[in-house]
N, C-alpha and C positions, 0 to 999 in steps of 0.2 A: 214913608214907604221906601224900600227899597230898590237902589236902581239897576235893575237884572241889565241894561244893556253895556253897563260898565265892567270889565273883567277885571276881578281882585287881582290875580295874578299875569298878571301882563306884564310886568315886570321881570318873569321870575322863569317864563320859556326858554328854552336854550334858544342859540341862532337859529340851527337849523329848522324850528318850527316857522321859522316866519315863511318858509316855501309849501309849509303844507295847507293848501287850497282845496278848495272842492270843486273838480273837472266839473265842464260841461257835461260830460256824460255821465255823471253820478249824479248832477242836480236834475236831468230829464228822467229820473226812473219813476218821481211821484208821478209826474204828470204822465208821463207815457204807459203808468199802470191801471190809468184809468179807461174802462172798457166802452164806453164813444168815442178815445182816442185813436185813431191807427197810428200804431208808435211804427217809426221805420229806421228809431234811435238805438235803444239799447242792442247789442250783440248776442242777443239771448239763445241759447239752441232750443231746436224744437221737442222737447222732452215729455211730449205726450204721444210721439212717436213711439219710445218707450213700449213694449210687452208688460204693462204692470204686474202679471203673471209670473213672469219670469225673473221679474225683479224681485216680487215678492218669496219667490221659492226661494234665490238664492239667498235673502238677509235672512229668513226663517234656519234655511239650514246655517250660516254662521252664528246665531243664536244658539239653536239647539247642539251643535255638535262643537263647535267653539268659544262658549261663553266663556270660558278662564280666559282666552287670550284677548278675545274681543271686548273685554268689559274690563282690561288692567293697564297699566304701562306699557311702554314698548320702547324700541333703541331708536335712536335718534335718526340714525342712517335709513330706517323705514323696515320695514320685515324682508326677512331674504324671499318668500316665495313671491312676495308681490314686485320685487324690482326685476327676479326672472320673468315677469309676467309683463312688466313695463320692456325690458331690453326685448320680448318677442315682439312687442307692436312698434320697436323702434326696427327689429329685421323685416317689418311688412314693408319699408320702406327703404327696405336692404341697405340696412343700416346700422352696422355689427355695434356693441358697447355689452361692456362683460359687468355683471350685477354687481359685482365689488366698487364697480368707476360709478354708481346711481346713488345719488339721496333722494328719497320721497321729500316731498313738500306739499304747504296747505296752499294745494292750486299752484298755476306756473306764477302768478301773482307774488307767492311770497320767494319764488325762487328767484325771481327778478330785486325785489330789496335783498335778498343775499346775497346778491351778484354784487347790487352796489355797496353793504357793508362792507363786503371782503376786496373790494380792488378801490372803491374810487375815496380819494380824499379831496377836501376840499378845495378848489381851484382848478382839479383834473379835468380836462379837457376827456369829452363820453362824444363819441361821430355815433349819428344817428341819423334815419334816412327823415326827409322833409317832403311829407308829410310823417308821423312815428306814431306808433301806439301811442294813445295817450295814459294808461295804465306804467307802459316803461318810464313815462318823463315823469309821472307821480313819484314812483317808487325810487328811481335818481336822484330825482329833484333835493331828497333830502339830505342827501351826505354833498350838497352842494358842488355840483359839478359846472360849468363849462360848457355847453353843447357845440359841437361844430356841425352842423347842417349840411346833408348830403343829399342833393334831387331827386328822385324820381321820374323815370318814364315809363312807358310799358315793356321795358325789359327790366325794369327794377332798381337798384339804386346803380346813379352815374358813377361809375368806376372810377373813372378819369377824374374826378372833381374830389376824391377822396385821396387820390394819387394827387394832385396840382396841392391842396391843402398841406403835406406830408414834404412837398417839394417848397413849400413856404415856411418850412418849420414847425409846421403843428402836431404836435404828438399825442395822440389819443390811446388814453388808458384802453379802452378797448373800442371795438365798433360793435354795433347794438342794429341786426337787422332781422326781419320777418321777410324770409325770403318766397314763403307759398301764398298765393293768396293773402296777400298782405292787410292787416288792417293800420291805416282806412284806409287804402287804395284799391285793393283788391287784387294789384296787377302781382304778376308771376318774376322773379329772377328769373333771367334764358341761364341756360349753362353756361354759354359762353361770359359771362357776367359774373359766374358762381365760380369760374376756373382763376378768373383774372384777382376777383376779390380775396379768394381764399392766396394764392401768390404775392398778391401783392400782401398780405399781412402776415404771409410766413417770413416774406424779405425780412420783412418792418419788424419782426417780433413784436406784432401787435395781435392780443388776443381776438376773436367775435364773438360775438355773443350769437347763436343763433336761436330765435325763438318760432317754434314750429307746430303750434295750437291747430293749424286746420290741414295740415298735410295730405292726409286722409279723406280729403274730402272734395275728391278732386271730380271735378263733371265731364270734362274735354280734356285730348292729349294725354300724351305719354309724362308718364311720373319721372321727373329731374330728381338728380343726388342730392343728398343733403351736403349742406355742407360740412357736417361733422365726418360720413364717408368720404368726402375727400382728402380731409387732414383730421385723425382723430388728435394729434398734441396740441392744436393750436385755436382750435373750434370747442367751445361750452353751450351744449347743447340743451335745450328746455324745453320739455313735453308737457301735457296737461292731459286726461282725460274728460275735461269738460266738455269739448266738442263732438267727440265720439260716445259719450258715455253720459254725463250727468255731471252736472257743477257743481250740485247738491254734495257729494262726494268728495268737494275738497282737495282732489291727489292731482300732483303735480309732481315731476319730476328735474332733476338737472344731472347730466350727465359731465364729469369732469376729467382731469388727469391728477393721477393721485393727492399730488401736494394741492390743488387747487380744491380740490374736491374734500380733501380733508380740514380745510379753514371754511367751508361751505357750510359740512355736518358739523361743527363749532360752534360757527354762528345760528345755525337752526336749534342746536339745543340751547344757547343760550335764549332764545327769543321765544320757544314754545317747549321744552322739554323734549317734546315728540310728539310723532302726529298720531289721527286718532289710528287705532288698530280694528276698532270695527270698520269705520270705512276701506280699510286697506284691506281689511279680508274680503270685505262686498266686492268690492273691484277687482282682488284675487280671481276668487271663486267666477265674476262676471265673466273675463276674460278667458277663464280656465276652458270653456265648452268652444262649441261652434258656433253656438246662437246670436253671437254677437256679430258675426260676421254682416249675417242675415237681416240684422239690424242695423245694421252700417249702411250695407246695400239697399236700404228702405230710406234712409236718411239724404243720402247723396244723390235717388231720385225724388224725394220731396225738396231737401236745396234747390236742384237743377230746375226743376217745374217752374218754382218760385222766383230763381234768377232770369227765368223765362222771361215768365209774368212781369217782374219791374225792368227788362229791356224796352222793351214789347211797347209796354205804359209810357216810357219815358220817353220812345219816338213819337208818339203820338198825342203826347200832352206839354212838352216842355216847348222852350225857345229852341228856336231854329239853330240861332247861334253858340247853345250850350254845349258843351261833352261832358260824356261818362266815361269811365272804363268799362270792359265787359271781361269781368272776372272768367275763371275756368275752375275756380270753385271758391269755398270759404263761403264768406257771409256779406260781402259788402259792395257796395257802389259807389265811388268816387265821384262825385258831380263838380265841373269847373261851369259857373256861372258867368255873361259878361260884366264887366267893371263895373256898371252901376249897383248891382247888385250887393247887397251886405247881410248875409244869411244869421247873423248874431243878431239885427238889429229886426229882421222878418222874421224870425221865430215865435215872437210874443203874437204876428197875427196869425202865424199856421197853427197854434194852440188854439186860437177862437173859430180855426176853421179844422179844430179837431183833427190835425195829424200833426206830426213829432220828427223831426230829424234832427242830426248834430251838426251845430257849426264847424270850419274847418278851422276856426282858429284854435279851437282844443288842441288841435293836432301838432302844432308848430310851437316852438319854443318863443317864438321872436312876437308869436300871434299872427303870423301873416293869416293867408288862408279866409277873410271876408266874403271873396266870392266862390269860395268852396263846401261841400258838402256831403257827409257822411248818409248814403240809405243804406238800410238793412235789408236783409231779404226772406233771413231764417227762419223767422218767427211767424207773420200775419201768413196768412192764405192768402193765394194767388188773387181772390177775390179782394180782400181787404187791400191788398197791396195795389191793385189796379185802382180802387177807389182813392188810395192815401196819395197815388201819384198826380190822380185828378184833382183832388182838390189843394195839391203844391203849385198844379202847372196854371189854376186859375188865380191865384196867389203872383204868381210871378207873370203871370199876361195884366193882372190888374195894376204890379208895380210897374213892369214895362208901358205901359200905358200913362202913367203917373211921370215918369219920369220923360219920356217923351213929348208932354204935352208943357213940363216945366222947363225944357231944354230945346224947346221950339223945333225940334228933330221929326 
């Protein structure tokens, strides 16, 4: 008999496959897609918000009146009406970029592995804030990079610690931050943080990467600059219509400066040819009306209701001594648990009591993060979500309890 758990070719991987792992957050999607779980894991948007109606008219009509284009090829750099369509929802955020500087992309996901095909080689030193997407350190990870780990507080990444690094000699191909509503923190860059970082790496002639998926979706407070409106030469910007629109849909964007932008759309044709054209027309057309607005505004008070609801939960069901962040929009909740606490090692009993979060070491290059933890908000109902908190916080009163009675405390 054959022995399937032995790989023929293991041999035969380049190097850089040995970094490709399967995140924490990709291996909770089985479990958390099961419906007695309350998942508070995956980042999913709430897409039954959706007008199916309205959805429906609009692929109908790019069928019916654009099947040649929608059903064939397309250039690489993504079609001109849809990046006009994309550079308007980058102005909703008064945020000028002219349709020639845009390549579409499948999701901002693959515009993130474009980033790292086209800048980092192997040993480059990538500054990333600590906690970091964990999707950016995937897609890094493989052209083997170097991380230098950059703090967070609730004004967003430590400036100063990225300046002190720079004044030690370290030189980072580029910095890599989610400056709205961050994931997983959820917290906000202040401006005054967004003025000094974009500064300091115009000194440095070091590029940013800015990645800007929930912008839009803001609950509390006045809307900060992006950071690609404060330096367009120096700032590469990454958009997604997943959060506002449907993931289903694929369309990501990255906005560049010529030369950078044009080994971008390079590397996307060499890696997919081009992206699909029916989806880029559906998102066209979706964008092209009012309706979306409407729909936006429907979204941002179901977020807000829900970010409510897991505050709310969280004062009333956790440890005294834990924190959260309190987002002002986005999709997430930062949990710091006390020391004894190991959210990798408690995950296997919040499955058997039927709700789902992500550990915080996903987050971290180095794996810190044991007593840290990702909740979601976007997805469950306010209801579900009050439940999912309740039965985390009797989860962590039964460890606290456990551990107090082992430590004679």
């Amino acid at each position: 008999m054959a022995e399937f758990n032995v790989d023929p070719y293991a041999d035969l991987y380049a190097r850089r496959a040995s970094g490709m792992t399967a995140s924490e957050v990709r291996a909770l999607f089985s479990v958390a897609s099961r419906p007695d779980v309350v998942s508070l894991a995956g980042g999913m948007p709430y897409v039954q918000a959706l007008p199916t109606e309205h959805v429906l008219e609009v692929v109908e009509s790019v069928l019916v009146e654009r099947a040649d284009v929608a059903l064939q090829y397309g250039g690489g750099q993504g079609s001109p009406a849809l990046r006009e369509r994309l550079a308007m929802l980058m102005a909703e955020e008064d945020t000028s970029a002219d349709p020639e500087d845009l390549v579409v992309t499948t999701g901002a996901q693959q515009a993130l592995d474009l980033v790292g095909k086209v800048l980092i080689d192997p040993g480059d030193v990538v500054a990333v804030e600590a906690p970091a997407y964990v999707g950016a350190l995937s897609a890094f990870s493989v052209y083997e990079p170097r991380f230098l780990q950059v703090d967070l507080d609730d004004d967003g990444m430590i400036v100063e610690q990225l300046e002190e690094a720079l004044l030690r000699g370290e030189r980072p191909k580029f910095v890599y931050t989610v400056p709205n509503f961050h994931n997983p923190a959820g917290v906000t860059m202040s401006r005054a943080r967004r003025e000094q970082l974009v500064a300091l790496c115009r000194e440095a002639r070091i590029p940013i990467v800015e990645d800007n998926p929930y912008g839009m979706l803001r609950f509390d407070g006045e809307p900060l600059p992006t950071l690609r409106s404060l330096d367009r030469q120096n700032v590469i910007y990454l958009g997604t219509v997943s959060k506002v629109f449907s993931p289903g849909v694929r369309v990501g964007w990255a906005v560049a400066e010529p030369g950078v932008l044009q080994r971008l759309v390079l590397a996307k044709e060499a890696a997919d040819l081009c992206g699909s054209q029916f989806t880029m027309l559906v998102t066209e057309r979706y964008f092209g009306g009012e309706l979306w607005r409407r729909n936006l505004g429907a979204l941002v008070q179901t977020y807000r209701s829900r970010r409510d609801a897991m505050l709310t939960a969280l004062e009333e069901h956790f440890p005294s001594d834990a924190s959260w962040t309190k987002p002002s929009g986005g999709f997430f909740v930062w949990v710091t648990l006390p020391d004894y606490f190991d959210t990798p090692a408690l995950l296997a009993a919040a499955v058997d009591r039927k709700v789902a979060y992500v550990p915080g070491t996903g987050f971290y290059p180095d794996g810190r993060g044991r007593q840290q933890m990702r909740l979601c908000f976007s997805y469950p109902t306010e209801e579900r979500i009050a439940e999912g908190i309740r039965r985390l916080g009797e989860l962590l009163a039964d460890e606290e309890e456990l551990f107090r009675s082992l430590s004679g405390a």
